[in-house]
C-alpha positions as CSV (number, residue, x, y, z in Angstrom):
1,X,0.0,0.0,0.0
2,X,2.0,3.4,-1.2
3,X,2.2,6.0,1.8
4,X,0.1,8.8,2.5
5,X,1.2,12.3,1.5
6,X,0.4,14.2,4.4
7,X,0.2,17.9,3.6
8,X,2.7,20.4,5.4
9,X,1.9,21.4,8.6
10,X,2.2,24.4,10.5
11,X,2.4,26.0,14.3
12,X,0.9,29.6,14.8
13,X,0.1,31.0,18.0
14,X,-0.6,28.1,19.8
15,X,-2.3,26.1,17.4
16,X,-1.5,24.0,14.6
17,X,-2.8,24.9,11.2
18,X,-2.4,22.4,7.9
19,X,-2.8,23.0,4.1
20,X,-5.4,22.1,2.6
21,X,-4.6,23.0,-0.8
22,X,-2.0,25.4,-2.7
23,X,-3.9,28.1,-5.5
24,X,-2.9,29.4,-8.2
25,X,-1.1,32.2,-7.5
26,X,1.1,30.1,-4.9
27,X,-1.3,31.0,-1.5
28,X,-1.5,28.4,0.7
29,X,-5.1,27.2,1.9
30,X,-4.7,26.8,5.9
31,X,-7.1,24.7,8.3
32,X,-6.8,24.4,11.9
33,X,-5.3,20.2,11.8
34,X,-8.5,19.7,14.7
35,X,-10.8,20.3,11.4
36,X,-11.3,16.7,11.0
37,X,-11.3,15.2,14.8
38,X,-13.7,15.3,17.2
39,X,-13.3,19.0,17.8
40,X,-14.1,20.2,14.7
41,X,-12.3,23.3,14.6
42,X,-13.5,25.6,11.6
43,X,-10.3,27.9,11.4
44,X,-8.9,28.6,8.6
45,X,-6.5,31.1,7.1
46,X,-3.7,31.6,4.2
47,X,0.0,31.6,4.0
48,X,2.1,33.7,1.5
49,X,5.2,33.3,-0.6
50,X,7.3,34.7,2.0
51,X,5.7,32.4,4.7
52,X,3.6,34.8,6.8
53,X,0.6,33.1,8.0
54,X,-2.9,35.2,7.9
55,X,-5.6,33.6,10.5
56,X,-9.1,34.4,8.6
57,X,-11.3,33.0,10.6
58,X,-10.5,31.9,14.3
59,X,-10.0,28.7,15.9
60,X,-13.0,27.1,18.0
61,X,-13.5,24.5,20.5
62,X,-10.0,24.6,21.6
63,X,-7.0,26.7,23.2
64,X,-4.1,27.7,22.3
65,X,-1.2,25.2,24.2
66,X,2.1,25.8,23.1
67,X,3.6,22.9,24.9
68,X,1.3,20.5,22.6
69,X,2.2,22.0,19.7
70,X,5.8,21.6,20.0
71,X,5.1,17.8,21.2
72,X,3.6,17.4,17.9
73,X,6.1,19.3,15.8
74,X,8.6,17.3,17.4
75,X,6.8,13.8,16.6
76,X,6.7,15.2,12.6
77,X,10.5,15.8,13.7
78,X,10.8,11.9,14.6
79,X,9.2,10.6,11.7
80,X,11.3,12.9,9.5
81,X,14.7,11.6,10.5
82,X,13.6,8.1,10.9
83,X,12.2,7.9,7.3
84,X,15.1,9.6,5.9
85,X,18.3,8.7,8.1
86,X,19.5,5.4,9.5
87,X,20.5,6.8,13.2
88,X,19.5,4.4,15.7
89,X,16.2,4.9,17.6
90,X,18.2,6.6,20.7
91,X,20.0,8.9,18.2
92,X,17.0,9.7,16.7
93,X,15.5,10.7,20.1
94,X,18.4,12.6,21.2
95,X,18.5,14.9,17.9
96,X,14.9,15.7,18.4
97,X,15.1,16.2,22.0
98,X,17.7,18.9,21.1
99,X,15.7,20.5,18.9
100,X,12.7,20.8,21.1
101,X,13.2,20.1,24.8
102,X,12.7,17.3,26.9
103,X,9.2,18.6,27.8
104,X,8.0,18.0,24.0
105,X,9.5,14.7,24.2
106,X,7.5,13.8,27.3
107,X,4.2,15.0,26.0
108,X,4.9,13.7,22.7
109,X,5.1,9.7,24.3
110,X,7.0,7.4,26.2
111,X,9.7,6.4,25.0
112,X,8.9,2.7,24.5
113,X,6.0,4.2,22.3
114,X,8.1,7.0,20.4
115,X,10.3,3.7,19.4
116,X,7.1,1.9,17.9
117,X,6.6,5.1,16.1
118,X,10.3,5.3,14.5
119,X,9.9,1.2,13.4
120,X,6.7,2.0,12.2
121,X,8.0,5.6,10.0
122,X,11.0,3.2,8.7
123,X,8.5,0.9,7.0
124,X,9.3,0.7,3.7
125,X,8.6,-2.5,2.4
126,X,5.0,-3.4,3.6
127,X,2.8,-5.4,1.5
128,X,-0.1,-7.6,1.8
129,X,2.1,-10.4,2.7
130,X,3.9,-8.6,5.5
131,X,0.2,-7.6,6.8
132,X,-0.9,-11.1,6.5
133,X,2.3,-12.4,8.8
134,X,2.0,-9.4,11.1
135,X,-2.2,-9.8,11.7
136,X,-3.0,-11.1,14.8
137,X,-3.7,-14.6,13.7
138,X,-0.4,-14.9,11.2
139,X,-0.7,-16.0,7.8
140,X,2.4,-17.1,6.2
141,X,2.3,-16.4,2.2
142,X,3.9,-14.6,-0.9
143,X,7.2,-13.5,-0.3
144,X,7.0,-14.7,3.4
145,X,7.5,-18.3,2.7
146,X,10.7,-17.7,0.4
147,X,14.3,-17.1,1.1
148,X,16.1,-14.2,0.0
149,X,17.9,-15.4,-3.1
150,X,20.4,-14.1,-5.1
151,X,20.6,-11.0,-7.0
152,X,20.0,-10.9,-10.1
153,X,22.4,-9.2,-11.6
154,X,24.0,-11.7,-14.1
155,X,21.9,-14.3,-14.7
156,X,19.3,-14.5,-17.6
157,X,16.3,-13.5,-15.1
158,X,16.4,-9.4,-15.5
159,X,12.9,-9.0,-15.0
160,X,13.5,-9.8,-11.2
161,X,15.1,-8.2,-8.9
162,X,16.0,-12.1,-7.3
163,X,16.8,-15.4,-8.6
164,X,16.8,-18.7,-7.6
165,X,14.9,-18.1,-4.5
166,X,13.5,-21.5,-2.4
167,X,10.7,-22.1,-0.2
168,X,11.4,-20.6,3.5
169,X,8.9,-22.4,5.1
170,X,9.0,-25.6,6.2
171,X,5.7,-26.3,8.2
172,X,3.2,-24.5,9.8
173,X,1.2,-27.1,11.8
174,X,-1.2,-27.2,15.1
175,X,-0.7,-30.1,17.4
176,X,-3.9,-31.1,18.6
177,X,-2.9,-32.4,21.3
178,X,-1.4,-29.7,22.7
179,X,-3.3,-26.8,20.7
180,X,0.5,-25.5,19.6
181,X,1.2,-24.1,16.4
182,X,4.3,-24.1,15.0
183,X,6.2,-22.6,11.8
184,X,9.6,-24.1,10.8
185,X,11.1,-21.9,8.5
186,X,14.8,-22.7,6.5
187,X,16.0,-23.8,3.0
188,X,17.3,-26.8,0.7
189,X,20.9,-26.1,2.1
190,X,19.7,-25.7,5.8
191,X,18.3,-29.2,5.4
192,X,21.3,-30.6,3.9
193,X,23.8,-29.4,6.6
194,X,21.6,-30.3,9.7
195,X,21.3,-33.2,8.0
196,X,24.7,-34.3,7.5
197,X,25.9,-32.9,11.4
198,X,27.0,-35.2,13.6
199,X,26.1,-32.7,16.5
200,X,23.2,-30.3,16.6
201,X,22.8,-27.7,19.5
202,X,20.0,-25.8,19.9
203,X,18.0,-22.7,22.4
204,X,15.1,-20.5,22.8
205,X,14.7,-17.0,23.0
206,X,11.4,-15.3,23.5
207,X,12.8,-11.7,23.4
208,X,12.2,-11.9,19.3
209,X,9.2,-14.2,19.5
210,X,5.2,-12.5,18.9
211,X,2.4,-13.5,19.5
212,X,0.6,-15.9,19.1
213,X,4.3,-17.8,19.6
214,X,6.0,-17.7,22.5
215,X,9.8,-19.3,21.4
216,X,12.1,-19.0,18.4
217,X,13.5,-22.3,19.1
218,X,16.7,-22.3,16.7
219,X,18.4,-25.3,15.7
220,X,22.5,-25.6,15.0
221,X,24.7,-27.9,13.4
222,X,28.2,-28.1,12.5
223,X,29.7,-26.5,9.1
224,X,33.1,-26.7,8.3
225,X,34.8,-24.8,11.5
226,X,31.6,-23.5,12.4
227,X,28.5,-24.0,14.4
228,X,25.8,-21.8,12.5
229,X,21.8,-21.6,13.0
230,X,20.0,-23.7,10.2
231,X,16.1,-24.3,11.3
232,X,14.5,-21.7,13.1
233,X,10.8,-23.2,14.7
234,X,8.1,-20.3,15.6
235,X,6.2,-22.0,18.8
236,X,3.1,-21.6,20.5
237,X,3.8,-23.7,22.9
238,X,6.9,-25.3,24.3
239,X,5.8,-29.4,26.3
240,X,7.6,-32.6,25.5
241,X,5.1,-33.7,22.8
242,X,5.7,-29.7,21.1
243,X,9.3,-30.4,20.8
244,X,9.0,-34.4,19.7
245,X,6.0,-32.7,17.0
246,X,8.5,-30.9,15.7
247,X,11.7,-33.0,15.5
248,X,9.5,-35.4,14.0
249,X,8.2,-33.4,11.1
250,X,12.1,-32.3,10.5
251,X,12.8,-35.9,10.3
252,X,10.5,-37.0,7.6
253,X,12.1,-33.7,5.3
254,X,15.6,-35.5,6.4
255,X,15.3,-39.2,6.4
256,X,19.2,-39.9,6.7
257,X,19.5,-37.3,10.0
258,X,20.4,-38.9,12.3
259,X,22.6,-36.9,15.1
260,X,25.3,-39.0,17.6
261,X,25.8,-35.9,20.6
262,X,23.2,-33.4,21.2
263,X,23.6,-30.0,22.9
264,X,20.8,-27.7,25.1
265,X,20.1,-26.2,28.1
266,X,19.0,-27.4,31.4
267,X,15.0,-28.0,29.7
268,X,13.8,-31.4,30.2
269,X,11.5,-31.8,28.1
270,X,13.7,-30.7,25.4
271,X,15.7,-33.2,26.2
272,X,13.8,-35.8,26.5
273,X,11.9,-35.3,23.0
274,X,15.5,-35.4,21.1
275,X,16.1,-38.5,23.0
276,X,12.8,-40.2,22.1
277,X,13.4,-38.7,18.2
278,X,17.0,-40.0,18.4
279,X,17.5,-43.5,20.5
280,X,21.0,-43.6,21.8
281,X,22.2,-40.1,21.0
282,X,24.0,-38.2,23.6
283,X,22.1,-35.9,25.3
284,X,24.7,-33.2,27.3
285,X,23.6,-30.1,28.5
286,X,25.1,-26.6,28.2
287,X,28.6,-25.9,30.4
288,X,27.6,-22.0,30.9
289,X,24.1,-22.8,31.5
290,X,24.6,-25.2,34.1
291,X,27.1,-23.1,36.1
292,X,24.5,-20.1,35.7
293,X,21.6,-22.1,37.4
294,X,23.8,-23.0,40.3
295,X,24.6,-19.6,40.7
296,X,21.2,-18.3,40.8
297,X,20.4,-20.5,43.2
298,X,23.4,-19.3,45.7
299,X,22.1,-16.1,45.0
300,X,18.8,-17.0,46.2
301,X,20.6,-18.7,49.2
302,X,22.2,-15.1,49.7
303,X,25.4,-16.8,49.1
304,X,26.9,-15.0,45.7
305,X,28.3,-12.3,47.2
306,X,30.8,-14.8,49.4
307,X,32.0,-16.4,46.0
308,X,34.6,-13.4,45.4
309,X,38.4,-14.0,45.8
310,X,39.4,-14.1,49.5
311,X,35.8,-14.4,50.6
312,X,34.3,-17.7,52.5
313,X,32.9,-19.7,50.0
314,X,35.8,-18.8,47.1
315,X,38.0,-21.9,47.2
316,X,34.2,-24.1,47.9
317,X,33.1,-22.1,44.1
318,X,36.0,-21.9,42.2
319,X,36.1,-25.8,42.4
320,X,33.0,-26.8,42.1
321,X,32.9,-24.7,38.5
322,X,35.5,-27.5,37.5
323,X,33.8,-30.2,38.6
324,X,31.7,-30.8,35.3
325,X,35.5,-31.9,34.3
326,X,36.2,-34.7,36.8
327,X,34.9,-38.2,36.4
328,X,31.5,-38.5,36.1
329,X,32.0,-41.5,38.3
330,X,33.6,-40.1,41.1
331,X,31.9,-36.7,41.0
332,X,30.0,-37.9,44.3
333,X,33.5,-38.4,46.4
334,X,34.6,-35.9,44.9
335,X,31.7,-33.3,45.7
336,X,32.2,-34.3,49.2
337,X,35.8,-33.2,49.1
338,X,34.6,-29.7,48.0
339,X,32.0,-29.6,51.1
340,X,34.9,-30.2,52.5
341,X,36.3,-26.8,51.9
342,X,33.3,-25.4,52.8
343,X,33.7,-23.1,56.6
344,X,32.4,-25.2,59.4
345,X,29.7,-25.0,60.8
346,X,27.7,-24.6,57.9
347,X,25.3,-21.9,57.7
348,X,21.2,-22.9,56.9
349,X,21.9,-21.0,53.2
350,X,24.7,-23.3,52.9
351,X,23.4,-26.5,53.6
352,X,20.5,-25.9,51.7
353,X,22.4,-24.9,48.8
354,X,24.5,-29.0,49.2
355,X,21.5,-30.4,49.6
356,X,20.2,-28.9,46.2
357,X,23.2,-29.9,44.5
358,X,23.2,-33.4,45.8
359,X,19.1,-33.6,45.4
360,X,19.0,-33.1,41.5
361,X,22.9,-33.3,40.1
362,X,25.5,-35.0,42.4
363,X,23.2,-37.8,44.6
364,X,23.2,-40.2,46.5
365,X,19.8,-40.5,44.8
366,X,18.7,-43.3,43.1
367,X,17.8,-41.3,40.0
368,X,18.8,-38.2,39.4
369,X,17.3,-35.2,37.7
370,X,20.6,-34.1,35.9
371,X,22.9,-37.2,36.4
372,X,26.5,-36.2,36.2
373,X,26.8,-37.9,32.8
374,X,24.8,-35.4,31.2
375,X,26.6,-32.7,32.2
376,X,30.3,-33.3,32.3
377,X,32.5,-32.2,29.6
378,X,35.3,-33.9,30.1
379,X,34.3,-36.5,27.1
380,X,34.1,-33.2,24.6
381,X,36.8,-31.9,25.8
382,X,38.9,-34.8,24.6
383,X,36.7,-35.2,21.2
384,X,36.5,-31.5,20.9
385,X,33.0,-30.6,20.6
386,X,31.2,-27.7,22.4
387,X,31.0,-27.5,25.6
388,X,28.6,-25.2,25.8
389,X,25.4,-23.3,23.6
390,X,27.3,-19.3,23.6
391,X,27.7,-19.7,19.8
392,X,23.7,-20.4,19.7
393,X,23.4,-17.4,22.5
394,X,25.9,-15.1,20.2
395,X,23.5,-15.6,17.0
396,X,20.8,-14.3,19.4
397,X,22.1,-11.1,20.4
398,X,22.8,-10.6,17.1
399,X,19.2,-10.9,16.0
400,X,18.1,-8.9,18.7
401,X,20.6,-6.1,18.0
402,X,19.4,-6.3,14.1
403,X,16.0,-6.0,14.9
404,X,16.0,-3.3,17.7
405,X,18.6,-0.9,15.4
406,X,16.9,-1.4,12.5
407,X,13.5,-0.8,13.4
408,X,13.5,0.5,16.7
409,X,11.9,-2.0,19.0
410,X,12.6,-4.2,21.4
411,X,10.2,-6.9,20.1
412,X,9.7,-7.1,16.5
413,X,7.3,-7.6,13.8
414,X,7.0,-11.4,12.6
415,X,7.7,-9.6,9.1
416,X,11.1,-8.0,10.7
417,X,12.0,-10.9,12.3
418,X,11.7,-13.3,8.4
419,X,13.7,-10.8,7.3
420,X,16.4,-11.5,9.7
421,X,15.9,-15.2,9.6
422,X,16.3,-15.0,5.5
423,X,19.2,-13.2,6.2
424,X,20.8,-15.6,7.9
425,X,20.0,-18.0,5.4
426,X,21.4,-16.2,2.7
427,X,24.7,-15.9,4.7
428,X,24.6,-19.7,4.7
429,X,24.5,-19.5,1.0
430,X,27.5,-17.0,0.7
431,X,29.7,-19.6,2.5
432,X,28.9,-22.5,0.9
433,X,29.5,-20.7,-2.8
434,X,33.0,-19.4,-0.2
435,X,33.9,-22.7,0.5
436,X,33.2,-24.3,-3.1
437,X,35.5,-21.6,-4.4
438,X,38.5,-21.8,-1.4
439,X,38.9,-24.5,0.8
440,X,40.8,-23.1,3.0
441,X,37.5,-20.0,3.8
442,X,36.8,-19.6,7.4
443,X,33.3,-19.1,8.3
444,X,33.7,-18.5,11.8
445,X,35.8,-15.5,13.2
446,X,39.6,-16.0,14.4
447,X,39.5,-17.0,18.1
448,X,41.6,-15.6,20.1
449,X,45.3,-17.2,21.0
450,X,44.6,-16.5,24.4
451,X,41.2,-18.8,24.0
452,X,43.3,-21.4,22.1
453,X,45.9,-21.7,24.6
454,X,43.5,-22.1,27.4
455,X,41.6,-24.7,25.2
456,X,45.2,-27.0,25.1
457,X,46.2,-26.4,29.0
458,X,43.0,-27.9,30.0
459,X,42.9,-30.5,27.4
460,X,46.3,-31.6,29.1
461,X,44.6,-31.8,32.5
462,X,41.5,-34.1,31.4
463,X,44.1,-36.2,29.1
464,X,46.6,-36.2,32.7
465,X,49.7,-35.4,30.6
466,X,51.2,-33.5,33.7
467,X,55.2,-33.5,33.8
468,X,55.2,-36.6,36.3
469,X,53.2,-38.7,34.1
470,X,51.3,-39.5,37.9
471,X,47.3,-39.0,37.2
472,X,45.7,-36.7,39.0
473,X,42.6,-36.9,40.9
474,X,40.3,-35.4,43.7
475,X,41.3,-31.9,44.8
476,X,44.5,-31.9,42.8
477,X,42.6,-32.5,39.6
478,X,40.1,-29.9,39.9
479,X,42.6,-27.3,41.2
480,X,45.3,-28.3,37.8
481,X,41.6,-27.4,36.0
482,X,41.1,-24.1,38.0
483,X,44.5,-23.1,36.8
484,X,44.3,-23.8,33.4
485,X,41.0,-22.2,33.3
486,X,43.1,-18.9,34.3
487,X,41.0,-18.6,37.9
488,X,43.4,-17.0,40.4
């Protein structure tokens, strides 16, 4: 749908006054801009070549308020820069606001809803497909359901601006069971390399997601050097049978995928579903995430703050952050050592805070909810896969930071978000053309030698290549880990 042209709009003495229309000897037409609303002012007046503004008849039904009229000049001011610059949103605001004052800015809208009103001015490409996505019951068609392609500019297609663009979405099914819709989007190529990894990690975020969906669950697999984003799923609901829904209907577009290790964080019934979808795959959860949910729950235990070097519970921390390295068989013994460095007597916080950890990770429990074997990484260390999900939580951040500096928000549109999605998708396709043209491309960025280094010292420790040759265990083991890991 083209864009309105509004007509220019002017202040004068406390009012606002538009054109209606421009005669023939170049007068401008003026109404009061309340002519049309509720008030129905019927003022109306002219305005010269040389800008002076004569008021004809006077305004009614209203009084003059500067401070209103300012707020409104300064949201024309806003829509101005947004449509014609690419400043962020908060640059945006901050040119404005030295234009006009704080005080217009306040009266004009909060700032959550002056940032709506910048996405909405940068708008450009809005059709009936990105209606249809963005309606409150989503409807995925046109250009919504295709990637992003390739432009055109050799090939024999020069009618278009795009070529050899390929169906985006995968699915867009309900589970009845469950009443949760969900929307896999991805192309030929994303298929192929999820289907040929031997790993896949994946995570939710539900920063980007809209409603009716509450999760962009986004699945990874390995690429060359590289762990990239391949499937994204839009869900309406996130139980067991939602995620074994899903991985099922991915399965029947890949009948050869068939994953040995999987990655996630600590969400059972994630878990579980890629376990039931996969028999005998290795489930492993997420290093960073693991060590973040224990320390939330110090912190609710008031505990965090005695986790600092030289406080109490430093030496009892520090440790147990390596114990995910040790042997998953002796991670009970050695748990008890690090109690053992705990102060005596043990405070209430503190004791609650062992008998978490030994209640759903360490034991003695017949079954346990997070059984050391799913979350020690001493076996990827040695095979060098991840050990944790930051690469999925980097690709994240990143399509948060797209979104919100492009359009201003801090939720997106469904049609904003696509558009990031096909983005990435088309990145996927400039490395694979990369990569069929140089070998030796890179499609991650260079880690850093410092990263690499730390990467060998403690693969040395879980291989127990120490100088003596003499293997190490208990305390000695995780404090060789603790200084390879760089903790002082």
């Amino acid at each position: 749908m083209p864009k309105r042209n509004l007509r220019p709009i002017y202040p004068h003495l406390g009012f606002m006054i538009r054109t209606n229309k421009v005669l023939a000897n170049g007068v401008e037409l003026l109404y009061c801009s309340e002519r049309q609303t509720s008030i129905g002012c019927t003022a109306k007046g002219h305005r010269d070549d040389n800008g002076v503004i004569t008021l004809l008849k006077p305004h009614t039904g209203h009084v003059e308020n500067d401070g209103l009229v300012e707020a409104k000049q300064a949201r024309l001011e806003l829509k101005e820069l947004a449509s014609s610059t690419k400043l962020p949103p908060r640059d945006v605001l901050h040119e404005t606001r030295m234009k006009y004052g704080a005080a217009a800015l306040v009266m004009a809208g909060s700032s959550s809803s002056l940032e709506r009103y910048i996405g909405r001015a940068r708008q450009g490409d809005r059709c009936l497909d990105t209606e249809a996505v963005d309606a409150a019951k989503p409807i995925f068609q046109g250009k919504m359901c295709l990637d992003n392609g390739k432009l055109a500019f050799f090939g024999q297609s020069k009618n278009s601006l795009f070529e050899d663009q390929e169906p985006f979405l995968l699915f867009d099914d309900t589970l009845t069971q469950t009443g949760g819709r969900h929307a896999a989007f991805g192309n030929k190529l994303s298929l192929e390399v999820l289907e040929s990894s031997e790993i896949f990690l994946t995570d939710g975020t539900f920063s980007v997601a809209q409603a009716p969906f509450v999760q962009l669950w986004v699945l990874h697999a390995k690429f060359d050097d590289a762990t990239i984003p391949v499937v994204n799923v839009l869900m309406s609901s996130r139980s067991n049978a939602d995620y074994s829904f899903v991985l099922e209907k991915l399965k029947a577009m890949m009948p050869n995928w068939n994953p040995s290790d999987f990655f996630g964080d600590l969400e059972l019934g994630q878990s579980k579903a890629v376990s039931d979808a996969f028999p005998g795959i290795r489930t492993n959860y997420c290093y960073f995430h693991l060590l973040q949910a224990w320390y939330r729950r110090m912190k609710k235990h008031n505990l965090g703050t005695l986790t600092t070097h030289g406080n109490q519970l430093y030496q009892f921390w520090s440790l147990l952050r390596c114990l995910p390295y040790a042997d998953p068989a002796k991670v009970e013994q050695d748990f008890d050592l690090l109690v053992g460095r705990m102060p005596t007597p043990l405070t209430p916080d503190m004791t609650n805070f062992v008998n978490y950890l030994r209640r759903y990770y360490v034991g003695p429990r017949p079954s346990l909810m997070f059984p050391p074997s799913s979350w020690n990484v001493s076996d990827r260390t040695i095979r060098n896969l991840p050990r944790t999900t930051n690469s999925v939580e980097a690709h994240h951040r990143n399509l948060e930071r797209c979104v919100r500096d492009t359009n201003g928000r801090t939720t997106p549109l469904l049609s904003e978000l696509l558009k990031c999605l096909r983005q990435e998708a088309s990145k996927l396709k400039f490395d694979k053309e990369a990569l069929d043209v140089d070998p030796t491309y890179k499609i991650s960025s260079r880690r850093k030698l410092k990263d690499i280094s730390k990467d060998k010292r403690i693969l040395a420790v879980v291989q127990n290549t120490s100088a003596t040759g003499a293997p190490l265990t208990g305390l000695a083991y995780l404090k060789a880990i603790r200084a390879a890991k760089k903790y002082i």
